[in-house]
C-alpha positions in Angstrom: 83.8 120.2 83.6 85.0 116.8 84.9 88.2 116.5 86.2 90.2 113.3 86.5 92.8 112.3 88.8 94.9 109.2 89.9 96.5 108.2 93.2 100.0 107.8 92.7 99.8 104.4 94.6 98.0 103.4 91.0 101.3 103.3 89.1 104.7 101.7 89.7 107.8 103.7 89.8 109.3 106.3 91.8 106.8 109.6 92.6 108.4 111.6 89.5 108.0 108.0 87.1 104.4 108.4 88.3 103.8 112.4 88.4 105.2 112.0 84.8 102.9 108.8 83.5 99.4 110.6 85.2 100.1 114.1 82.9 101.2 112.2 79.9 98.2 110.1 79.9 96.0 113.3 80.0 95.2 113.6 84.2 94.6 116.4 85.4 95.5 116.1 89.1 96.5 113.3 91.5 96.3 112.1 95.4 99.8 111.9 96.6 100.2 108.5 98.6 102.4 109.3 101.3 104.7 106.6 101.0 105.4 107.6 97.4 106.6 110.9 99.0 108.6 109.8 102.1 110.6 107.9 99.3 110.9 110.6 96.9 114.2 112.7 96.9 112.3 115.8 96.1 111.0 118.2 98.7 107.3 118.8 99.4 107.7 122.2 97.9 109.7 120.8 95.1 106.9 117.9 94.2 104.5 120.9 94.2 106.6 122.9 91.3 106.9 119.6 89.8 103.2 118.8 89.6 103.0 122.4 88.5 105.5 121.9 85.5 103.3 119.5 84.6 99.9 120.8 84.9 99.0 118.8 87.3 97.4 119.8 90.3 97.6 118.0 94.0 93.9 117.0 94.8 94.4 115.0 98.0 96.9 114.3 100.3 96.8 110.5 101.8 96.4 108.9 104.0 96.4 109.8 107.7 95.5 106.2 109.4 94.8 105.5 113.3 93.4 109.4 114.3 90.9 108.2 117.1 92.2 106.7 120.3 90.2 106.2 124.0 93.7 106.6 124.9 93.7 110.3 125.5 97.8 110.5 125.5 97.5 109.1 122.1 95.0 110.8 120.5 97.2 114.0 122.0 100.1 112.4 120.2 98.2 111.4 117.2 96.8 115.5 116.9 100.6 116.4 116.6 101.4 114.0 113.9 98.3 115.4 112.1 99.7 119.3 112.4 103.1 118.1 111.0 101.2 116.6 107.9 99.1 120.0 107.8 102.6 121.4 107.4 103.5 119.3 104.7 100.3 119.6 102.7 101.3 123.3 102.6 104.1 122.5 101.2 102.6 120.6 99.0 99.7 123.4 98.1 97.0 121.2 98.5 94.3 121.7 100.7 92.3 118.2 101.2 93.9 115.3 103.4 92.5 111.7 103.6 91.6 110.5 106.8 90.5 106.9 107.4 88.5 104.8 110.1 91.1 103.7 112.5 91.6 100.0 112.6 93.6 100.0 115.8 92.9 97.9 118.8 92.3 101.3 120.5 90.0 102.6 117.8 87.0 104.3 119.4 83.3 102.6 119.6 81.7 105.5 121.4 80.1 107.6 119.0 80.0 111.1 121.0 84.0 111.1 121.9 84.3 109.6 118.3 82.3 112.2 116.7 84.4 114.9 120.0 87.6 113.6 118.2 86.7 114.0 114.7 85.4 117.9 115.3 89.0 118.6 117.1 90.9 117.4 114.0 88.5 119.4 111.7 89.5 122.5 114.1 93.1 121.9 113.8 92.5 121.4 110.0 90.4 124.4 109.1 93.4 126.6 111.3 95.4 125.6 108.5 93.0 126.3 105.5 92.3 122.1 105.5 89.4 120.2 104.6 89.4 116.5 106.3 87.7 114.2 104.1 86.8 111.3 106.2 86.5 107.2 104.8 85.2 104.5 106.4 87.2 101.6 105.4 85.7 98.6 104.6 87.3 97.0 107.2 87.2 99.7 110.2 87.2 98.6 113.6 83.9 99.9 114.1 83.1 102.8 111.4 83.4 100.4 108.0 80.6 101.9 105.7 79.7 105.2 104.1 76.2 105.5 106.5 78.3 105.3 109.7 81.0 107.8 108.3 78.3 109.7 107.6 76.5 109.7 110.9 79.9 110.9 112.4 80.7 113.8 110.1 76.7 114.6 110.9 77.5 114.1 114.8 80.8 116.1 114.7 79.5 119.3 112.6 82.4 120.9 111.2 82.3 122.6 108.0 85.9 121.3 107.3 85.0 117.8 107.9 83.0 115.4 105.3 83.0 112.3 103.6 85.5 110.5 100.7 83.7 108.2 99.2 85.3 105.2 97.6 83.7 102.7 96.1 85.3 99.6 96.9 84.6 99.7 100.2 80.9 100.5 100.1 80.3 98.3 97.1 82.6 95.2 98.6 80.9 95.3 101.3 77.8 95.0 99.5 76.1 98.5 101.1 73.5 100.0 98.9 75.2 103.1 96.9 71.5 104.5 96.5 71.3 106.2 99.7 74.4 108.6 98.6 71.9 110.8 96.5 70.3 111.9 99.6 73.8 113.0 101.1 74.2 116.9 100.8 76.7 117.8 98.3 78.6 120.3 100.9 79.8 116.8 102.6 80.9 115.0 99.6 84.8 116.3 99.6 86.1 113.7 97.7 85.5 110.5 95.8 87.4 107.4 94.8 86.7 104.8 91.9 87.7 101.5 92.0 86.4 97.9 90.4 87.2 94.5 91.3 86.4 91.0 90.4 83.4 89.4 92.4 85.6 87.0 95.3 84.9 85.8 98.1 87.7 86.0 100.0 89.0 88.6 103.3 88.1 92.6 102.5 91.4 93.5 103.2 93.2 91.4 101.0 90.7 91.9 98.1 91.5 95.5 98.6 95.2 94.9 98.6 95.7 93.3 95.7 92.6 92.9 93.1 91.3 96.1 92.8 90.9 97.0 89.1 90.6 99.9 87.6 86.7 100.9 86.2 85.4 98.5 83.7 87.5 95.7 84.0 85.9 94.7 87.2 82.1 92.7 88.0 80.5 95.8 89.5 78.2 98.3 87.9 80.1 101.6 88.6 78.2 103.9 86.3 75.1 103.4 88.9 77.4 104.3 91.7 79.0 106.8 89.8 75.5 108.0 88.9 74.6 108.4 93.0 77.5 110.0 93.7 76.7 113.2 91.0 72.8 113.2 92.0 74.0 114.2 95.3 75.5 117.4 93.7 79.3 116.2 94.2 81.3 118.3 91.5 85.1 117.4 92.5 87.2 115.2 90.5 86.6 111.9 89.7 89.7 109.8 90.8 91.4 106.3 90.7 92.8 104.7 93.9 93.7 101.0 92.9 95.9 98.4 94.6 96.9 95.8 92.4 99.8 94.0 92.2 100.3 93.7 88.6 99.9 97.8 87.8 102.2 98.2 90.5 105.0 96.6 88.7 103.6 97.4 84.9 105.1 100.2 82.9 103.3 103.3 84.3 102.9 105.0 81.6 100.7 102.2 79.8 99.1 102.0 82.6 98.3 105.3 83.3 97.0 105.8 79.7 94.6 102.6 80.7 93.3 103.9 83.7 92.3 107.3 82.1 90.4 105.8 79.8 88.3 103.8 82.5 87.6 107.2 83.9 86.6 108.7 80.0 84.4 105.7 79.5 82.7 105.3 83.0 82.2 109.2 82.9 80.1 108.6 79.3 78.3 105.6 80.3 77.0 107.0 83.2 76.1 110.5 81.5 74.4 108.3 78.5 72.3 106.2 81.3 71.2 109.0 82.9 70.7 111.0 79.5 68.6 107.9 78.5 66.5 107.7 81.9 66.0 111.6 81.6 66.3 113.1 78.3 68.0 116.5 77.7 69.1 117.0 81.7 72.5 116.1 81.5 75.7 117.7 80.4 78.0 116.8 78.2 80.6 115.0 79.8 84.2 117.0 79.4 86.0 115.8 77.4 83.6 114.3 75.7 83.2 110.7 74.0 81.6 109.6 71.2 78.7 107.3 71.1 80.6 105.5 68.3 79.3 102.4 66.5 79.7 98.6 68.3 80.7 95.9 66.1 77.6 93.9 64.2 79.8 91.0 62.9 83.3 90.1 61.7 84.5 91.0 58.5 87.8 89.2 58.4 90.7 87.6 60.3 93.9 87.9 59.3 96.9 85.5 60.1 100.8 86.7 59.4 102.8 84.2 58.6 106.4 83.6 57.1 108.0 81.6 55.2 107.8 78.3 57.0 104.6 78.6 59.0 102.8 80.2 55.6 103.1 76.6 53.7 101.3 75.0 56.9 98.7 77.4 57.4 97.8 77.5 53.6 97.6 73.4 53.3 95.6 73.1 56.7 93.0 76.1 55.6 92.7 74.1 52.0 92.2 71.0 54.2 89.5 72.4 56.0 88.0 73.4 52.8 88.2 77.2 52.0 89.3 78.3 49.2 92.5 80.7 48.1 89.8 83.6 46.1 92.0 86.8 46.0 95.6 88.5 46.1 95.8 91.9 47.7 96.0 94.9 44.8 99.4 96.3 46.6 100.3 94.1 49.4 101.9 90.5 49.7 98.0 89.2 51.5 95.7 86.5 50.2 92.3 86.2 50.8 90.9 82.8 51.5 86.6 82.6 51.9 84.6 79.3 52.6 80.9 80.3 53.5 80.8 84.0 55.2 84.2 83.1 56.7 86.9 85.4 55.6 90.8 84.9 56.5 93.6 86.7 55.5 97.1 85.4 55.2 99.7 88.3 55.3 103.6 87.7 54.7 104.3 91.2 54.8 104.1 91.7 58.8 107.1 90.0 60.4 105.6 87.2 63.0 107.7 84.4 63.4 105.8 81.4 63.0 102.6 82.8 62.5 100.5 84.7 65.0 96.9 86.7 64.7 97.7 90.0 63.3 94.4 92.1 62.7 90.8 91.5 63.0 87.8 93.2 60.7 84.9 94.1 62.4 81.6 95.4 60.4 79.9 98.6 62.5 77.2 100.7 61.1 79.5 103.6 61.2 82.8 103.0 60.8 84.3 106.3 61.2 82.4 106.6 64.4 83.7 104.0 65.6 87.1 105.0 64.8 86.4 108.7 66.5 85.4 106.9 69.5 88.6 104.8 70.1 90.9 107.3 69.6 88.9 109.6 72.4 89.5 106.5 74.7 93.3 106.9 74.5 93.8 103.6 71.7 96.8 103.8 68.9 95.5 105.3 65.8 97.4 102.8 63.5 99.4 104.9 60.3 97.8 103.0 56.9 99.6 102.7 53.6 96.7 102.7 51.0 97.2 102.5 47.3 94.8 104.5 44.6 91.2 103.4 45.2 92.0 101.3 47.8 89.4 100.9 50.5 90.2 103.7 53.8 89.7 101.5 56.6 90.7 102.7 60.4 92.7 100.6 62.7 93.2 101.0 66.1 95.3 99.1 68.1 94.6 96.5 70.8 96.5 96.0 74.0 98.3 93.3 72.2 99.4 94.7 69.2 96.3 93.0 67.4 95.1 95.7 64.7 91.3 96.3 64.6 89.7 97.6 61.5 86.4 99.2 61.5 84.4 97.9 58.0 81.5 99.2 56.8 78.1 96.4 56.6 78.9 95.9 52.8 82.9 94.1 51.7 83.6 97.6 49.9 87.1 96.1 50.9 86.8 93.1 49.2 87.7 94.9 45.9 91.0 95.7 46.8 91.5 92.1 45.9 92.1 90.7 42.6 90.7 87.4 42.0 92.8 84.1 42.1 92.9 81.5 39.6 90.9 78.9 42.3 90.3 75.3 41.8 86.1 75.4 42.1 85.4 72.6 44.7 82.6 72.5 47.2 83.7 73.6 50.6 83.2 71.5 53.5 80.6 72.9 55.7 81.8 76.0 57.4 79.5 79.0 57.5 81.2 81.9 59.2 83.6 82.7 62.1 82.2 82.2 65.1 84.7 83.1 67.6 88.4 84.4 67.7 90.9 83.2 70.7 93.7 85.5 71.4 96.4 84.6 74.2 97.0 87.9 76.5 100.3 88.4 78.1 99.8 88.5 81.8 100.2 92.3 82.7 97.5 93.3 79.9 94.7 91.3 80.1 92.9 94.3 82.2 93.7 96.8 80.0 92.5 94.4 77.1 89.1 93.9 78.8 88.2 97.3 79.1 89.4 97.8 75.2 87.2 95.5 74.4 84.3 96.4 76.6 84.9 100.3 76.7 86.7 101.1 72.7 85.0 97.8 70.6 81.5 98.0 72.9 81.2 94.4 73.2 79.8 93.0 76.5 82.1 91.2 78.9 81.2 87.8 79.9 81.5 85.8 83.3 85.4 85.1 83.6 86.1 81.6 84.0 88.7 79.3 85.4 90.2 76.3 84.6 93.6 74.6 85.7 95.7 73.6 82.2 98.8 71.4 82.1 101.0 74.2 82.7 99.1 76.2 84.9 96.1 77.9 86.0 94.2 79.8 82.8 91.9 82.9 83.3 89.6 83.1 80.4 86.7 85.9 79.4 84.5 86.4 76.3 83.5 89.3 74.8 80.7 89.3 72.6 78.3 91.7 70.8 74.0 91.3 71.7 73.5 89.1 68.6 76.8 87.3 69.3 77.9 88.0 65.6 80.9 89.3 67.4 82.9 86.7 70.2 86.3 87.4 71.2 87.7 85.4 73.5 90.6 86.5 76.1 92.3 84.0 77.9 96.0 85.0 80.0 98.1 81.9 81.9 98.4 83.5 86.0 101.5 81.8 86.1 103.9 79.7 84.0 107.7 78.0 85.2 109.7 75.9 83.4 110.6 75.0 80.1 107.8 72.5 78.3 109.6 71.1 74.6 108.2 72.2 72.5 106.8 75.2 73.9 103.8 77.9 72.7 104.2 81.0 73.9 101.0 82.8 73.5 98.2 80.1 71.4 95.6 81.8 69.3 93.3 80.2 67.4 90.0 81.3 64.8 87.5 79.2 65.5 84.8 78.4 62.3 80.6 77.5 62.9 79.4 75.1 60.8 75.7 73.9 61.2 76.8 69.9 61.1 80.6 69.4 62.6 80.2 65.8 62.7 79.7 65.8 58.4 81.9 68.8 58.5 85.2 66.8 60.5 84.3 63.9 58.1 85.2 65.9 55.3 88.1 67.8 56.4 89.8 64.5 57.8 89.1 63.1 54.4 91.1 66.5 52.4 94.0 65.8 55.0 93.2 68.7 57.4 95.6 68.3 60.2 93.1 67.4 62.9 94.0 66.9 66.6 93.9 63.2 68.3 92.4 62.8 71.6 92.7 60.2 73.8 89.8 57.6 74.3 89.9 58.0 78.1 88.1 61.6 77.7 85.3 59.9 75.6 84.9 57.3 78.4 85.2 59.9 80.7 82.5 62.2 78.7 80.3 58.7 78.5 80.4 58.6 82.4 79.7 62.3 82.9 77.1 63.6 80.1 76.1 60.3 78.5 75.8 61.4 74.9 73.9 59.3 72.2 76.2 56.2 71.7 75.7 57.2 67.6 77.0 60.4 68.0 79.6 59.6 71.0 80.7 56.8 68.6 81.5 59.8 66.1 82.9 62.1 68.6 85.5 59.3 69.2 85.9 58.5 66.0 86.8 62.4 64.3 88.3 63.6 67.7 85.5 66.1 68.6 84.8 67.5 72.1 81.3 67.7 73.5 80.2 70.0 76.0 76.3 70.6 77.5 74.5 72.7 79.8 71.1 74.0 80.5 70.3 75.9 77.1 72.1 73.6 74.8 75.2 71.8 73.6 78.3 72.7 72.3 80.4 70.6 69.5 83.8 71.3 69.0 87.3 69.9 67.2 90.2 71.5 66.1 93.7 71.4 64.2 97.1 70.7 65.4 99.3 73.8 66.2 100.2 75.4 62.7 103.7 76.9 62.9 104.6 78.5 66.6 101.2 79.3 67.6 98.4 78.9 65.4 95.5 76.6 65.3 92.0 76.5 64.1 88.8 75.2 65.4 85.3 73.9 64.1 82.4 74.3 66.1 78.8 73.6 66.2 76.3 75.7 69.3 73.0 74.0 69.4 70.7 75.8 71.1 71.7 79.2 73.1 74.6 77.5 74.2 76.8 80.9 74.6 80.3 78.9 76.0 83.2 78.0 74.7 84.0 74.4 75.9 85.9 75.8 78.7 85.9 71.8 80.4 87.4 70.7 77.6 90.5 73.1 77.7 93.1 71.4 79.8 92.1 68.5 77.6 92.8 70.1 74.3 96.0 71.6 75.1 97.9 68.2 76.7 96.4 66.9 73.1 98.3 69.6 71.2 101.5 69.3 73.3 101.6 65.2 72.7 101.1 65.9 69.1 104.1 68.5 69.2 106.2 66.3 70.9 105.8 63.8 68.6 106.1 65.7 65.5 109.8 67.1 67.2 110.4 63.7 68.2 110.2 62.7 64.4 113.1 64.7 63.4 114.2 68.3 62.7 112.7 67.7 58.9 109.2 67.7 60.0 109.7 69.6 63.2 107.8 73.2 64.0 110.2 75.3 65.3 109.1 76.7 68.8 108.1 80.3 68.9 110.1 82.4 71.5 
């Protein structure tokens, strides 16, 4: 059975805010962090009855820092402050205590008295009924990677000393994880997950404040985990994480997101190593369903109200779709142009319009609906009428409701069809990407939603500096890139821009020709966005397009991006609304961006065109969303 547990310094909150979070979000132990105890108003023996009320059990104790010294006084005085924690871990009722390299000036190099010092500690400890599970931090004075921790629970020889591993500080230091299979699984007492971002900045300070939790990081932690149990290690698999924003989050939420990194690292590495050695693996407990990744996107839906609802319906007639259907029971239309599908919905309360769901075609929906609930996502209650299609819908970090379609549009005939003018659309084929704006203390957890419950595959995060800020910006997309979502988050944001947007999101639509395609819309009165001429000289200086087509990017106010597979064309509409826009765009070639370059570009564009559209007078003003 695999167990899971989380280090209290994972969550925000007082020890009981935390103690409460891990057990609610399904835990099964936890490492006290002794800071969260020596600030707790509860005694030892009373955290222990709470963790027992609970169901939680204590797994580790941490950390003790500094235990070597080639000062003999202080290694004396550092053994008694180790006997008075042995005291309190029997309080506590747990049995394993974290002890790290020492980082102190005094730290010692010499590997005999080192591994002399480490054996007297494990005496002491095993006295007691202790295990001393010993980590090299990545940053150690001298021991500061797993092969050297190792070597001195090898050297020292005592059954109640062996090794934590954790991986952020063998993987940050860019040590190869393979060599912990040959490790005898007697001296793995405890391990430690972690991800991060790859940066290149000091250890410690990457350790401090970007760890991530698994699956929202750069690093391929079902390999390591994958070491770690070919060595035999059976213990529980647990989260230590420093990271400013979970540290000030809701714990609870945050809890519930870091168990499912541990559910979803646990399956990916048991289905890589079921797929490298067939019928050798168990079942990993509890288990998770294979489920079914999206193959393409069925619909988007916008909710809109009574103002924004007007604008959004003109501009998507403008851009040439078509209003084809009305929903059988509820206040939605359907609007098609091509394989592009949008839904406008006034019966979900948005105030000036916001993304509200997304469709996604699987194979097998109700797979895929099994497999998000077992990774911990909101199971979303669904009114349906009599013959109504039974589509499941999770919830994404954002409130954004997923539903999981079959290949066919069984769900298409829940709608009637709507007296339409019949006039030739204008060029767009399908959706080709959707935009969504995270706010700042989810855009982890919407990551690994998207990566660990939808199965789409994270892309290379990118950063760009905005009028308001620096934006973070990642992609998710399915392997025939039928699927793209695109995250994007603001790190930080002062001050009160008139008119503001609070969270942008925008659907963006492929069409094979967006230079004939911007003609026409511009021609039905789509409300496209003006950009200034000093990015086309600029875009003339740096790429030197065609002076045909750069003459017709200037002229329809599209952006133009390049790189080493191919090109990307791209224009879009003014902000619909609070918060709403769309976007055309044609990829030629594998060009698999999104016009990041152009961003900063694109959103002084949209606030000059609000400004001027306030500035005209509270008639034809788009009241701000809040």
């Amino acid at each position: 059975m695999t167990r899971t547990a989380v280090a209290t310094v994972c969550l925000s909150g007082t020890l009981d805010d935390k103690l409460t979070a891990a057990a609610d979000a399904g835990f099964a132990g936890v490492e006290i962090f002794e800071p969260d105890l020596v600030a707790s108003p509860l005694a030892p023996a009373a955290i222990r009855d709470r963790c027992a009320g609970l169901g939680l059990s204590i797994d580790l104790y941490q950390p003790f820092r500094d235990l070597d010294s080639t000062s003999p006084d202080r290694f004396a005085a550092n053994l008694t402050r180790l006997e008075r924690k042995f005291e309190v871990m029997r309080q506590l009722g747990t049995d394993t205590l974290l002890v790290c390299s020492s980082v102190s000036p005094d730290a010692v190099r010499d590997p005999d008295l080192l591994a002399g010092q480490l054996h007297t500690a494990a005496e002491r400890a095993a006295a007691h009924g202790i295990r001393i599970a010993y980590e090299a931090l990545a940053w150690g004075a001298h021991i500061n990677t797993y092969e050297a921790s190792l070597d001195m629970v090898d050297r020292a020889g005592h059954p109640a000393l062996g090794l934590c591993l954790d991986s952020f500080h063998i993987l940050s230091r860019g040590s190869d994880p393979a060599g912990i299979r040959d490790i005898p699984a007697e001296k793995l007492f405890f391990l430690q997950l972690a991800d991060a971002p790859h940066l290149d900045m000091d250890v410690l300070q990457w350790s401090r404040h970007h760890r991530l939790f698994p699956g929202q990081g750069a690093w391929d932690l079902s390999a390591f985990l994958g070491h770690v149990l070919a060595a035999g290690y059976r213990g529980p698999l647990s989260l230590e994480v420093f990271n400013d924003v979970f540290r000030q989050a809701d714990p609870g939420r945050t809890a519930i997101d870091a168990h499912r990194s541990l559910l979803a690292l646990r399956d990916a590495t048991d289905r890589r190593a079921e797929a490298r050695s067939p019928g050798t693996v168990p079942p990993a407990v509890p288990a998770v369903p294979k489920g079914s990744a999206p193959i393409g996107v069925a619909f988007a839906e916008v909710a809109v109200d009574a103002e924004s609802g007007p604008l959004i319906a003109r501009a998507l007639a403008g851009l040439g779709f078509v209003h084809t259907g009305h929903h059988r029971t509820k206040p939605v239309q359907l609007w098609t142009q091509g394989e592009a599908r949008l839904l406008l919905n006034t019966g979900v309360t948005r105030p000036g319009g916001a993304i509200s769901a997304l469709g996604l075609h699987t194979d097998d929906p109700g797979a895929s609906a099994t497999r998000a609930e077992a990774l911990l996502a909101p199971v979303l209650p669904r009114t349906r009428g009599p013959a109504e299609a039974d589509l499941a819908a999770v919830a994404a970090p954002d409130g954004t409701e997923v539903f999981f379609c079959g290949t066919g549009d069984d769900w298409l005939a829940d709608f009637t069809p709507a007296a339409s003018p019949d006039r030739p659309g204008a060029g767009v084929t399908r959706i080709d990407h959707i935009a969504l704006t995270q706010p700042f203390d989810h855009f982890d957890e919407a990551t690994l939603f998207c990566r660990a419950v939808l199965g789409l595959t994270p892309q290379p995060t990118a950063e760009y500096a905005a009028p308001f800020g620096l934006v973070r910006s990642r992609a998710f997309t399915d392997p025939a890139e039928q699927v793209r979502i695109a995250l994007s988050v603001t790190l930080l944001r002062r001050g009160d821009w008139a008119p503001p947007v609070a969270s942008p999101q925008h659907i963006a639509f492929a069409t094979d020709d967006i230079v004939a395609t911007a003609r026409a819309v511009r021609d039905r009165g789509a409300p496209l966005l003006a950009v200034p001429d000093n990015y086309y000289d600029d875009l003339d200086a740096r790429l030197g397009p065609d002076p045909a087509l750069l003459a017709d990017l200037r002229e329809l106010g599209i952006f133009y991006d390049r790189d080493a597979d191919g090109a990307f064309l791209h224009c879009y509409t003014e902000i619909l609304g609070g918060a709403v826009f769309f976007e055309l765009v044609q990829r030629v070639g594998p060009y698999t961006g999104y016009g990041a370059a152009n961003a900063p570009v694109r959103m002084a564009a949209h606030r000059t065109a609000r400004l001027a559209l306030a500035q005209a007078g509270p008639d034809r003003a788009i009241r701000p969303l809040r």
